[in-house]
C-alpha positions as CSV (number, residue, x, y, z in Angstrom):
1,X,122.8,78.1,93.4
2,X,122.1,80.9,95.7
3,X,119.0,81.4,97.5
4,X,115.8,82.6,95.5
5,X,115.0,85.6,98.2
6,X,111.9,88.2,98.3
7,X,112.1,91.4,100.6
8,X,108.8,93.3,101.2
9,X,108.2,96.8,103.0
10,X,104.3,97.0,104.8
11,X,103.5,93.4,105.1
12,X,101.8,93.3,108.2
13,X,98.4,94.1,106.6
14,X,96.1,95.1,103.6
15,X,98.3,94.6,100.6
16,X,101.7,93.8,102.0
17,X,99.8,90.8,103.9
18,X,98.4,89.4,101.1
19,X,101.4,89.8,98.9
20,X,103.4,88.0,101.3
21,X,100.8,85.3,101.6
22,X,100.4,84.6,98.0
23,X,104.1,84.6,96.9
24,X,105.5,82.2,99.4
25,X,106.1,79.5,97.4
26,X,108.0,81.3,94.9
27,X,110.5,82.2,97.3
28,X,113.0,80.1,99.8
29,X,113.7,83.0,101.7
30,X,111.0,85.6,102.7
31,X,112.7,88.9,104.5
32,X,109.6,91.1,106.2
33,X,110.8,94.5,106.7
34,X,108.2,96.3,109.8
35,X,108.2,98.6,112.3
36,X,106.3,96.3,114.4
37,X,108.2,93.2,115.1
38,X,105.2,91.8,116.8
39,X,103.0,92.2,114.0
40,X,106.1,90.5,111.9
41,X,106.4,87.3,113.9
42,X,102.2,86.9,113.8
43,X,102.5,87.0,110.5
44,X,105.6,85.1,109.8
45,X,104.2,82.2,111.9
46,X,101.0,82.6,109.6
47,X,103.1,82.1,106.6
48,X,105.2,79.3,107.9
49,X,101.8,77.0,108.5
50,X,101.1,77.5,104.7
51,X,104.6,76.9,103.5
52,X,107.9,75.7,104.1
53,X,109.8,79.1,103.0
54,X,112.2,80.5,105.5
55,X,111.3,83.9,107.2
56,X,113.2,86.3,108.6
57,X,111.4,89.7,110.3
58,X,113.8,92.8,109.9
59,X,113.0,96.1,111.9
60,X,112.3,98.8,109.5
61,X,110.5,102.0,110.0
62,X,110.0,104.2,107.0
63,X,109.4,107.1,108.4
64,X,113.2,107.2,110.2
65,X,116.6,107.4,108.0
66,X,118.5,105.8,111.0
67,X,116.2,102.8,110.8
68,X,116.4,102.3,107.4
69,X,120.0,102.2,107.8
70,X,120.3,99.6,110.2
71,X,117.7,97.4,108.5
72,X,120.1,97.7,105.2
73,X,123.0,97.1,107.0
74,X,121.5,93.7,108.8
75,X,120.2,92.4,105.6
76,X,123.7,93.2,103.9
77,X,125.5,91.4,106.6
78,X,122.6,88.3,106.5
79,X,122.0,87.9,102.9
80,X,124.4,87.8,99.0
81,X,121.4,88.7,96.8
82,X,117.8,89.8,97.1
83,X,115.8,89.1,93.9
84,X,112.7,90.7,94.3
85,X,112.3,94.1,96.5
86,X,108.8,94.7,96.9
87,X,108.2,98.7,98.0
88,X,104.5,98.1,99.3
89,X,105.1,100.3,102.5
90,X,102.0,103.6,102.2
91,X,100.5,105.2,104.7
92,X,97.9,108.1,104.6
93,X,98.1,111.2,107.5
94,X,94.4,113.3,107.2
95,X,96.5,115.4,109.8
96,X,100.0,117.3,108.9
97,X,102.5,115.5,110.9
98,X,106.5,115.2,110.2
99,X,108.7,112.1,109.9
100,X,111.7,111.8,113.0
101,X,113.8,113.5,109.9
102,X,111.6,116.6,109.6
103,X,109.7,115.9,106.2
104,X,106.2,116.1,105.8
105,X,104.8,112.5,106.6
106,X,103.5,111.0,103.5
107,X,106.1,112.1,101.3
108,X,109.0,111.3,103.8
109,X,108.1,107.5,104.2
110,X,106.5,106.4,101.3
111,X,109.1,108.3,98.6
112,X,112.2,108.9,100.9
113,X,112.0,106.2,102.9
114,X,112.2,104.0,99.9
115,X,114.0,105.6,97.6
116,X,117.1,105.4,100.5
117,X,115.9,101.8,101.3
118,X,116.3,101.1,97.7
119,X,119.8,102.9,97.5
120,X,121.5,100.7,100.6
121,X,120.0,97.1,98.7
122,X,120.7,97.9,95.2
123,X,124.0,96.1,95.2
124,X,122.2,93.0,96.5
125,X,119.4,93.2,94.0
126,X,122.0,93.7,91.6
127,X,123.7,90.6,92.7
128,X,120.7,88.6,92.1
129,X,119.3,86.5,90.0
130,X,116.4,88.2,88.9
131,X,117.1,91.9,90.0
132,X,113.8,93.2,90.3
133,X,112.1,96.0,92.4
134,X,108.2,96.7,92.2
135,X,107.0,99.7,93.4
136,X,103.3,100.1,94.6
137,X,102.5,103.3,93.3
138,X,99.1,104.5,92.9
139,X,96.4,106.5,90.3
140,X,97.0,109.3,93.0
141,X,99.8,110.6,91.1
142,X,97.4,112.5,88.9
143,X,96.4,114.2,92.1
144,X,98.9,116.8,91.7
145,X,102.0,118.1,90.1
146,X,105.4,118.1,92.2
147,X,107.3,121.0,92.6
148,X,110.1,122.7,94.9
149,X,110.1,123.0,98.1
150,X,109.1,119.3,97.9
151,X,109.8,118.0,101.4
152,X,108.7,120.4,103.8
153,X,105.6,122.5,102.5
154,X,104.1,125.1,104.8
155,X,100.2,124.0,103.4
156,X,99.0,120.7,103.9
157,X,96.4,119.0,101.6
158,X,96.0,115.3,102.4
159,X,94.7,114.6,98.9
160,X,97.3,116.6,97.0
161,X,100.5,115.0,99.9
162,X,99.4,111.8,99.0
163,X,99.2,112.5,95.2
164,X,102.3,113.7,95.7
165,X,103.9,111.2,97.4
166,X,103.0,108.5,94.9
167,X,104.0,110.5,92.2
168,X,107.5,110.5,93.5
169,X,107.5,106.9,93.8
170,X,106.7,106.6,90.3
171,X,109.6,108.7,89.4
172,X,111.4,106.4,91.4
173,X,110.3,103.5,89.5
174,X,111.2,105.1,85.9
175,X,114.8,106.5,87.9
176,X,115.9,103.1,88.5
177,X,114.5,102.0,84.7
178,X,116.1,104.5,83.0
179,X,119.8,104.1,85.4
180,X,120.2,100.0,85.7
181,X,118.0,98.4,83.3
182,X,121.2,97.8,80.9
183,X,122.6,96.1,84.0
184,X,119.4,93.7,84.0
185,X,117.3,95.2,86.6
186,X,113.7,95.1,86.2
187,X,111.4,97.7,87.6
188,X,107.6,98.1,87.3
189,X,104.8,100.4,89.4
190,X,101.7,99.0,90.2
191,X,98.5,100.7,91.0
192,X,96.5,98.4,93.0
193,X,93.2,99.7,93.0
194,X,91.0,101.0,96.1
195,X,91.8,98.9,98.9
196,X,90.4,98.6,102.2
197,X,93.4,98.5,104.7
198,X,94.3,100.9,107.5
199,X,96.0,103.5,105.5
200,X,95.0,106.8,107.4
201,X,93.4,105.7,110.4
202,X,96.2,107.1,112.7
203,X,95.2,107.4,116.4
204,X,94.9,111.5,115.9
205,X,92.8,110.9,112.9
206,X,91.2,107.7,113.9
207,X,87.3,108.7,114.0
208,X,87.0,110.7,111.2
209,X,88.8,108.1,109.2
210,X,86.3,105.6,110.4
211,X,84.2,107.8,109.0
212,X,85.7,108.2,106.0
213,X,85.9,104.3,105.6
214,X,82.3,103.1,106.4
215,X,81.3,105.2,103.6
216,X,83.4,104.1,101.0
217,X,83.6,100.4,101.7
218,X,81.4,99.6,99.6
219,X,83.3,100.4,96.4
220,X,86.6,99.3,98.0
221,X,88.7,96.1,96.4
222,X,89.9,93.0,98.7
223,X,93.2,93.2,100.3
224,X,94.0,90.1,98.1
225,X,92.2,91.6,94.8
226,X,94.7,94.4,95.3
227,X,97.4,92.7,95.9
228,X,96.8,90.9,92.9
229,X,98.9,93.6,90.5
230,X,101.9,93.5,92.9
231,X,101.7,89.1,92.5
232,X,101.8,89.5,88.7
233,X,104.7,92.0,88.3
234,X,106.7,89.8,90.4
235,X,106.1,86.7,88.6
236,X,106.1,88.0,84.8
237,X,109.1,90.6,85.2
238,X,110.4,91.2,81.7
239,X,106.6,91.7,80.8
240,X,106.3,94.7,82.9
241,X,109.4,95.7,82.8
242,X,110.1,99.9,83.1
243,X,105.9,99.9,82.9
244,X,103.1,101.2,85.2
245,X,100.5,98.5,85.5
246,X,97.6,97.6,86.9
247,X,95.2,94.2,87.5
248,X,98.2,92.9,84.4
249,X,97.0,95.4,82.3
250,X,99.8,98.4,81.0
251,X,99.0,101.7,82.0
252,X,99.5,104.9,79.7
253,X,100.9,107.3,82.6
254,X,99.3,110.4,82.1
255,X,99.9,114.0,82.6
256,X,102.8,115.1,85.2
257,X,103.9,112.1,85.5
258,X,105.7,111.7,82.5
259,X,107.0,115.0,83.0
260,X,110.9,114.2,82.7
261,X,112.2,117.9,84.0
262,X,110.2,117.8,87.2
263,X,111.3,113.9,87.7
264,X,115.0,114.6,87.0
265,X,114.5,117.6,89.5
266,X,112.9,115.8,92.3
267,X,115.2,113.3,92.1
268,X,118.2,116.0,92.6
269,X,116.6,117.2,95.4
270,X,116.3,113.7,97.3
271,X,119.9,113.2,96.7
272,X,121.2,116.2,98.4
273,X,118.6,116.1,100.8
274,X,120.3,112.5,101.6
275,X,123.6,113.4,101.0
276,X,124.2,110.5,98.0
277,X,125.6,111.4,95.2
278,X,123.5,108.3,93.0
279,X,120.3,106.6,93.1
């Protein structure tokens, strides 16, 4: 039997952290995939006093294609199969900034960033046993619609890029549904609720998002309460399988994002903007 192995994008804190935490022993092998090594062997070590699973801490920064690429290509050369992908990775820019690749922030490392993560390991998930990928999407979807030119926009709304951005991953999620489900794979979105991490609090950005979070922590969730959606897609696959759910509870998608045109077009456009010619 081949190794039972999770790989998870943003575990370093907030969500990811927790996630990592609480799904430990349902795993031998554990892959953390950061941009801060550092951070990855803390929190390895962390995991490793809890339980026995093996860790392994991959370099991988979203926000860069050539990173991605060399994290894919490690875990291709280290591991047969990953069973459970975990795309957890968010961040939040108050500020209009551009990934190394020239896309608008949000929308260049929490959609691109995974959907081309998820391109390079889909063979491996394939090859597993469970062949499942959970995408941590979020309610901001119904922020706003998506439409052409979708990486590089000359105005910058942080509220709408971030809508934006998680609407694309949950296009992503109903993609790969729709593509490889008859193959077995199994694919949910999650929205975790309003969590309290450091999504936003960028060193340009970092007092007015202080601001922003001593006013609103009172209504925020736990990092483990929100993780809590991610835990239970993962562990009841075929439940939630090709759904959007939240706290275990199925999720009507509303509005634009059931919009099957814009989807199939977005997803055309991250394809030539990548060069592939599949998800």
């Amino acid at each position: 039997m081949s190794e039972n192995i999770m790989a998870i994008t943003g575990p370093t804190s907030g969500i990811g952290r927790a996630t990592a935490l609480e799904l430990a022993d349902q795993f031998d092998r554990i892959v953390l995939l950061v941009r801060n090594l550092n951070k990855g062997e803390v929190l390895k070590q962390e995991i490793k006093t809890k339980s026995p699973v093996q860790i392994d801490v991959i370099h991988c920064d979203l926000s860069e294609l050539s990173s991605i690429e060399a994290a894919a290509n490690k875990m291709k050369e280290k591991y047969d199969s990953i069973d459970s992908l975990i795309l957890n990775a968010g961040v939040v820019s108050l500020t209009k900034q551009e990934t190394k690749d020239g896309f608008e922030m949000m929308m260049g490392t929490n959609y691109i960033g995974h959907f081309y993560l998820t391109h390079l390991l889909l063979p491996l998930v394939l090859d597993s046993e469970a062949k499942q990928i959970v995408v941590v999407s979020s309610n901001g979807y119904k922020f706003a619609p998506l439409k052409a030119p979708y990486f590089k926009r000359r105005k910058f709304n942080p509220v709408t890029n971030y809508g934006q951005s998680k609407l694309g991953t949950l296009y992503l999620m109903q993609a790969l549904y729709d593509s490889y489900h008859e193959e077995g794979l199994k694919t949910t979105a999650v929205h975790p609720g309003a969590v309290s991490t450091n999504l936003g609090k960028t060193p340009k950005n970092e007092r007015f998002g202080n601001l922003v979070y001593k006013v609103l922590t009172p209504f925020f969730l736990t990092a483990e309460e929100g993780s809590f959606s991610t835990v239970m897609a993962v562990k009841f696959p075929e439940k939630y399988n090709g759904k959007y759910m939240h706290n275990g509870k199925i999720l009507k998608v509303q509005k634009h994002g059931n919009d099957i045109d814009a989807r199939t077009s977005l997803m055309t456009a991250t394809l030539d903007v990548l060069n592939l010619t599949h998800l």
